[in-house]
N, C-alpha and C positions, 0 to 999 in steps of 0.2 A: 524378412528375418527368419531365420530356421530356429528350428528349438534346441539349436547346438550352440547359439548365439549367447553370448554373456549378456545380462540388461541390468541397466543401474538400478538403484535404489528407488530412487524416484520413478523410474518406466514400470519396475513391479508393486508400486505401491497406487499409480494407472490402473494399473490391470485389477488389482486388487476391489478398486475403490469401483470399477466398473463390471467385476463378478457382483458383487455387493447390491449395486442399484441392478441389476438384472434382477438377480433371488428377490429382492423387494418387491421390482416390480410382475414378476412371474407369482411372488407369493399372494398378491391379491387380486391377479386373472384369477388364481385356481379356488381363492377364497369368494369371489365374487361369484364364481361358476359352482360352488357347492353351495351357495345360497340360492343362486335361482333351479337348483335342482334339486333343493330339498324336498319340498312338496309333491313332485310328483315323479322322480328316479332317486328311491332312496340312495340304493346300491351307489348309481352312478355320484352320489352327493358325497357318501362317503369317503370313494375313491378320489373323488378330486380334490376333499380334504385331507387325505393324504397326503397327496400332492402339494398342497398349500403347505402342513409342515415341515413336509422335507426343505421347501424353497426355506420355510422359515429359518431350518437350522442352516443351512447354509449360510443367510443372510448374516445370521447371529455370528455365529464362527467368524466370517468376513468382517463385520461389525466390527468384534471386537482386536482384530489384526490393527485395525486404522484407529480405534479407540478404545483403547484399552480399558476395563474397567467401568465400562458406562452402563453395560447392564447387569443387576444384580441377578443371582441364580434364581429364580423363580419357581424348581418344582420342590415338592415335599420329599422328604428324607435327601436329599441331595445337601452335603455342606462344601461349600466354600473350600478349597484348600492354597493358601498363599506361600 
């Protein structure tokens, strides 16, 4: 398939749902690798928690594509706009 190719609904809500489970599961390598290099590579802990939230917002974005509505906004000063 070329990226000139039309795809139905259903093939890009596939692709969607399987960005989705990637960012997930990349989000908790990089979570899982900023715990065990807390103690002794600050630096390198930090960066890789980095890395853990970017998977994270991707996740979340992609998340809410396929379900809308399921997670509520969680940071401070941030409202809601419907």
């Amino acid at each position: 398939m070329r990226m000139t190719d039309g795809v139905d609904g259903d093939e890009l809500l596939r692709r969607i749902q399987r960005g989705r489970d990637r960012a997930a599961e990349e989000q908790r390598l990089w979570a899982d690798r900023a715990q065990s290099l807390a103690a002794g590579e600050p630096e390198r802990a930090r960066e890789a928690a980095a890395s853990a939230r970017a998977y994270e917002a991707v996740w979340r974005v992609l998340d809410e594509i396929v379900r809308p509505g399921a997670h509520p906004v969680e940071a401070e000063g941030v409202r809601r706009v419907t």
